[in-house]
N, C-alpha and C positions, 0 to 999 in steps of 0.2 A: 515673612516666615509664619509660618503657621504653629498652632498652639499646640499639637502633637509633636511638632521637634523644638516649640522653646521647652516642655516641660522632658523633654527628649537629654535637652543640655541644662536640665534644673537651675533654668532662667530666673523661675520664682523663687528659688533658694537663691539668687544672686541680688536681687529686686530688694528681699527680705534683710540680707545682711548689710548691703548698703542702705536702706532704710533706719537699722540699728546704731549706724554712725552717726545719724543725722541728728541735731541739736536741737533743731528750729521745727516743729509740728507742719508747714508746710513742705518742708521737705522731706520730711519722711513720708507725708503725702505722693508727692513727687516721686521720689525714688518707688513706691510701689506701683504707681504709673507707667516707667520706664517700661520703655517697647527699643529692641534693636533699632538700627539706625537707617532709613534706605539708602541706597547708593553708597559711592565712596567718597564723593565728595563731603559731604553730611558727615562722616566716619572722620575724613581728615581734618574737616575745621573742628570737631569736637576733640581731637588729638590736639589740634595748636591752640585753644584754649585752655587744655585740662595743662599742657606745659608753659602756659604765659603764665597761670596761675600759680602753679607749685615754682614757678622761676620766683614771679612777688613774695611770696608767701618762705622762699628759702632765704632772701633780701632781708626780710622781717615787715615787709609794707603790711600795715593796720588795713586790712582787706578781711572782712565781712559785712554781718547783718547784727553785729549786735544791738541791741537797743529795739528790734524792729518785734513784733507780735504777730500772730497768727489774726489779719483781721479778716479772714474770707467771709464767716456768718455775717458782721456786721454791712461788710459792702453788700452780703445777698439780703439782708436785710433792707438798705437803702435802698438798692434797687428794685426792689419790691414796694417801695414807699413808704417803710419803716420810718417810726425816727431812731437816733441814738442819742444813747447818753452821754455824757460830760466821759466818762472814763473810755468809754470804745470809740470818743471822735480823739481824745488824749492820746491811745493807742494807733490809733491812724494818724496822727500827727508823728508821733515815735516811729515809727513803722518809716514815714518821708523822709524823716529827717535821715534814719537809718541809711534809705535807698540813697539821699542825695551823698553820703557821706562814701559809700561807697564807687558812685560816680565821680568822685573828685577823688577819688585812690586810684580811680584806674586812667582817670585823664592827668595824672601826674606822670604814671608811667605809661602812656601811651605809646614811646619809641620802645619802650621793655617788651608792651603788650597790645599790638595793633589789632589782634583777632579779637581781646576783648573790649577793647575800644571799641571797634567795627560794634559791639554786640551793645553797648550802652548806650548806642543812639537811637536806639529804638525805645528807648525809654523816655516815657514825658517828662517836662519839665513841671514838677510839684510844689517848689519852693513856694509858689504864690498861696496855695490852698490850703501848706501846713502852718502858713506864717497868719492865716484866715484863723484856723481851728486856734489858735494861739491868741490873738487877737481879740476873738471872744467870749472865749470860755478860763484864759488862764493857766495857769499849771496846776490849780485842784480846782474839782467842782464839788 
């Protein structure tokens, strides 16, 4: 779709308001990124997810990212060859823990929610590197 008809169906006013929901500073990142969907497949599984989720979430299943931080500068940091400090590897440790907590809510209801299932396997396995950052730095630096 081209940007004469998203701004056609004031895309960006949709992009903007779902952006204003958002809690977490990477998603409202996110949401002003959103671009329509191709195909309709893409359209469908993002339908059976967005309803696996509001299904947990009316359950009352503890499904988010609380706990977790914005740490995109520090990884563009590291990859860069930066170092970090005690408080932004502290923060990326938070941020793991978060993600793994998350992955254990949604593989508890995985027969509730197999599309997000399907979607958390593509996620690494972290436990090693936040239990690293823990390991040696503490919980204050």
């Amino acid at each position: 779709m081209n940007t004469k008809s998203l701004d056609l169906v004031e895309f960006p006013k949709v992009r903007e308001r779902i952006a204003g929901l958002a809690t977490f500073s990477a998603g409202k990142a996110a949401a002003r990124e959103l671009v329509p969907f191709e195909g309709y497949g893409a359209t469908v599984r993002a339908h059976l997810e967005t309803a696996e989720l509001l299904k947990l979430l009316d359950a009352g299943s503890n499904i988010g990212l609380g706990g977790a931080h914005d740490v995109r500068p520090a990884a563009e940091s590291a990859q860069l060859g930066g170092l970090l400090t005690g408080p932004q590897l502290l923060d990326i440790r938070d941020t793991l823990d978060s993600a793994r907590s998350l992955y254990r809510a949604v593989e508890r209801a995985e027969s509730v929610a197999p599309t997000l299932w399907d979607r958390t396997q593509t996620l690494p396995d972290t436990l090693h590197l936040a239990r690293e950052i823990s390991r040696c730095i503490g919980s204050r630096c």
